[in-house]
C-alpha positions as a printed Julia matrix, in Angstrom:
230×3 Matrix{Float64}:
   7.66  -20.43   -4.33
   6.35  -18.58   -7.61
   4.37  -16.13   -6.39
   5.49  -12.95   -4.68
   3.26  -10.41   -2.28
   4.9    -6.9    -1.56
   4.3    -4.24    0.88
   5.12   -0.67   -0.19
   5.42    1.77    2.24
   8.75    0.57    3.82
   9.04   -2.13    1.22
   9.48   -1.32   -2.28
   9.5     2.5    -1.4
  10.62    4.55    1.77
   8.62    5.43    4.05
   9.36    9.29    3.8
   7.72    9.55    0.3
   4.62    8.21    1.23
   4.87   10.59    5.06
   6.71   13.65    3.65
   4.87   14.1     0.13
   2.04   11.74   -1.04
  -0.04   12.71    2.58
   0.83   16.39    3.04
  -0.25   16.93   -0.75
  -3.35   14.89   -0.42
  -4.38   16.89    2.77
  -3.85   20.28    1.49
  -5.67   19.09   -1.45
  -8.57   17.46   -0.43
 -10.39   20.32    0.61
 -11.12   21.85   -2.53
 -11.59   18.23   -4.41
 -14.26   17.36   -2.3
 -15.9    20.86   -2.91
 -15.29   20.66   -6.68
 -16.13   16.99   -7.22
 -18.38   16.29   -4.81
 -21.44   15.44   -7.02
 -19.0    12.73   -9.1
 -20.52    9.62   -8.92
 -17.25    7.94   -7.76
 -16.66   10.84   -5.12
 -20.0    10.82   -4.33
 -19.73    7.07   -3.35
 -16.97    7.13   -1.06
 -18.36   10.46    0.89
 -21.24    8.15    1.45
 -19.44    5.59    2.87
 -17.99    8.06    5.55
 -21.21    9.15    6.18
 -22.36    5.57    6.49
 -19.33    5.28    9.29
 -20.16    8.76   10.83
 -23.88    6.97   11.53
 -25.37   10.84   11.28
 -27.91   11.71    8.29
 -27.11   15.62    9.49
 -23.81   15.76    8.49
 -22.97   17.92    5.28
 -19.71   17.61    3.06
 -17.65   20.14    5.32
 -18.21   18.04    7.93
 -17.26   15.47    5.63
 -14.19   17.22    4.57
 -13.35   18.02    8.05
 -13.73   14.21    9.2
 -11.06   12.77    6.27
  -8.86   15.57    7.49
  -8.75   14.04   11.19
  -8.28   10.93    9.64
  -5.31   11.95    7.67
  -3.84   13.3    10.81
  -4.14   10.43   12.78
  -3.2     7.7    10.27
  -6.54    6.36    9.94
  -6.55    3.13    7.13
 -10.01    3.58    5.48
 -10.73    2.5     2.4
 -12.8     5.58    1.86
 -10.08    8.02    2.67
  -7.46    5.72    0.65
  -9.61    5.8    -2.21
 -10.25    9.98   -2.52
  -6.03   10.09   -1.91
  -5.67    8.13   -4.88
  -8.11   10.44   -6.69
  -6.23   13.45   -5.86
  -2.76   12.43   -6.04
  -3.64   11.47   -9.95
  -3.59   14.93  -10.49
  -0.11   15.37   -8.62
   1.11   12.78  -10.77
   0.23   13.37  -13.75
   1.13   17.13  -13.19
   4.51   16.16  -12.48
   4.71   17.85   -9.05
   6.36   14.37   -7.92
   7.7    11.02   -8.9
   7.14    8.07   -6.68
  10.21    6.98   -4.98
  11.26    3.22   -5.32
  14.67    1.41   -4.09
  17.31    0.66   -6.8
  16.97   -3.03   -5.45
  13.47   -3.35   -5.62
  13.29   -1.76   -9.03
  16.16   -4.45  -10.06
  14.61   -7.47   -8.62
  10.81   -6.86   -9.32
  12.17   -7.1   -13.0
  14.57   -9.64  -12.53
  11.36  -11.71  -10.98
   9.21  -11.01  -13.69
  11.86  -12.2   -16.47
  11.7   -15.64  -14.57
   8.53  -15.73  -14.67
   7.22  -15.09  -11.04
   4.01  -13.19  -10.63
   4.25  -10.47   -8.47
   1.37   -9.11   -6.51
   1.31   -5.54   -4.19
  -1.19   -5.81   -0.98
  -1.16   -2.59    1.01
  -3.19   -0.13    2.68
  -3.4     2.63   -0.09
  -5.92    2.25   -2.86
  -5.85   -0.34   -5.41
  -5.77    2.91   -7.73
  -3.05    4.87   -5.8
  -1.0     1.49   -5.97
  -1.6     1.64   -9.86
  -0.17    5.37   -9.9
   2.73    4.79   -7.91
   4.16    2.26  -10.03
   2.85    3.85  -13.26
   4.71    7.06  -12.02
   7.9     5.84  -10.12
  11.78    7.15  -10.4
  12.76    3.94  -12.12
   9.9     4.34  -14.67
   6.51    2.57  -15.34
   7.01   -0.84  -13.42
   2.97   -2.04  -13.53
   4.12   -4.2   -16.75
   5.4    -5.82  -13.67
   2.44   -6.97  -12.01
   0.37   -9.49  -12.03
  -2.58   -7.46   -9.64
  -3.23   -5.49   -6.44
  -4.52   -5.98   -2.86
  -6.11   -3.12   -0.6
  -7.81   -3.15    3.19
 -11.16   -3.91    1.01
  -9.6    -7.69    1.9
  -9.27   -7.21    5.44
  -6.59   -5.64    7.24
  -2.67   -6.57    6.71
  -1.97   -7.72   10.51
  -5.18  -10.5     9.66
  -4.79  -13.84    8.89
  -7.53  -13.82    7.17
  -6.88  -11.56    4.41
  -3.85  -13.23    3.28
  -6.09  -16.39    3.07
  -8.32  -14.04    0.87
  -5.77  -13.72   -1.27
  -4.35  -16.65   -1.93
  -7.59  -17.59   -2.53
  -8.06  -14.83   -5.23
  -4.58  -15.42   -6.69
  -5.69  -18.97   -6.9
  -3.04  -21.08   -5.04
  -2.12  -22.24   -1.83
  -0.87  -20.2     0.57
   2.56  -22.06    0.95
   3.13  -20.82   -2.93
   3.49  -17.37   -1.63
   6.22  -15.46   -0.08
   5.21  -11.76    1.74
   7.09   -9.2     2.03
   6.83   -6.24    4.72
   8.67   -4.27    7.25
   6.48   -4.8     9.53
   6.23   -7.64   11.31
   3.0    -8.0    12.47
   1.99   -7.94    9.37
   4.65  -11.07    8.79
   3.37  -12.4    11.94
  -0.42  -12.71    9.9
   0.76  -13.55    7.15
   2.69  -16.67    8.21
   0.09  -17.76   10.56
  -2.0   -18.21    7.14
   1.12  -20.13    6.04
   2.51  -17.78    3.8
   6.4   -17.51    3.87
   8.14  -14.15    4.57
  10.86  -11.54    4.66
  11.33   -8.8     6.69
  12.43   -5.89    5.02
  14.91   -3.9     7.6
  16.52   -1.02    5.59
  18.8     1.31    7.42
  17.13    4.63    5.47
  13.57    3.72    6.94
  14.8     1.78   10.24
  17.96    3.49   11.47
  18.17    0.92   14.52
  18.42   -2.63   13.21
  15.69   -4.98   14.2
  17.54   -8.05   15.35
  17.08  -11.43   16.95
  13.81  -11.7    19.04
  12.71   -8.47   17.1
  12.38  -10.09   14.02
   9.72  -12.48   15.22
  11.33  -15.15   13.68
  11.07  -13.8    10.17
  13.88  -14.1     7.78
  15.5   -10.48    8.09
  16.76   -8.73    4.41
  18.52   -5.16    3.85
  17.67   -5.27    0.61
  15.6    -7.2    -2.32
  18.41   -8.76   -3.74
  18.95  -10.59   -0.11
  15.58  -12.4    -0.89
  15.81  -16.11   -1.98
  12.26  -17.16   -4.0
């Protein structure tokens, strides 16, 4: 295998960064974004496409602003919503009000990977363009040099088979070339039914109790990145 697919959220990075800073600033920011940047051509787009899912012509951009704020509370992956986060935490990044967090091991191996020569792809449910910034912006530096390229929901949603064909497809190999890693396992559980192989990423900061035997679903179960064999 030559090719490697990587989660975030869980992953690469904990899952407190992403719950404990990236969405609390993006909610208390959004807001005023919407209201200041609202006419933005790439704004404007993605408020439409709410609208479009809202399926009401009478709704205005509070409304708007007040349906990506339910969504934020309850978790919701749209690509919309993704899309206007990553918007608004470029301004948190480049500001400096955070750096992304990323595991020593990941950090280590990602680059250890890349001096072998194994592209290395991210597929996750931010934006394409918050992936970008989080690995532009992270506490082990700028690791995008990295990176071969970047997967979003806009291929179908991570506990699919399908997308995971998608992107094989898009990479340009077979499936088999690939290896995925999550910590979720459904997610490892759609992925290998496309015949990708897998590792389950189990760390003790994000998953306290260990996810053992039948839990793993069959997956290969890792601590760490430097547990993975390519």
């Amino acid at each position: 295998m030559k090719i490697i697919l990587t989660d975030i959220e869980g992953t690469t990075s904990s899952i407190s960064f992403v719950k404990e800073v990236l969405f609390p600033y993006a909610r208390r920011e959004l807001p005023n974004f919407i209201r200041a940047h609202a006419n933005d051509p790439k704004v404007r787009h993605w408020l439409d496409q709410v609208q479009l899912e809202l399926g009401s012509e009478f709704f205005n951009d509070e409304h708007l602003i007040e349906t990506l704020l339910n969504w934020i509370d309850s978790d919701r992956k749209h690509t919309a919503l993704k899309a206007l986060q990553g918007m608004i935490w470029v301004a948190g990044y480049k500001d400096g009000d955070y750096t992304a967090h990323i595991y020593q091991d990941a950090a280590e191996m990602l680059k250890i990977w890349h001096a072998d020569g194994r592209r290395i792809f991210i597929y996750s449910s931010g934006s394409v363009p918050a992936q970008k910034l989080l690995f532009a912006h992270t506490s082990a530096g700028d690791l995008t040099p990295l990176l071969s390229g970047y997967f979003d929901t806009e291929m179908g949603g991570k506990r699919d088979a399908e997308s995971y064909k998608r992107i094989a497809e898009t990479i340009g190999t077979e499936p088999g070339n690939i290896i995925f890693l999550s910590d979720i396992v459904e997610e490892l559980d759609a992925a290998n039914a496309s015949g990708l192989k897998t590792a389950l990423l189990d760390r003790l900061e994000d998953y306290p109790e260990p996810r053992l035997d039948e839990a793993t679903h069959g997956h290969h179960r890792v601590e760490s990145f430097r547990d993975i064999s390519i």
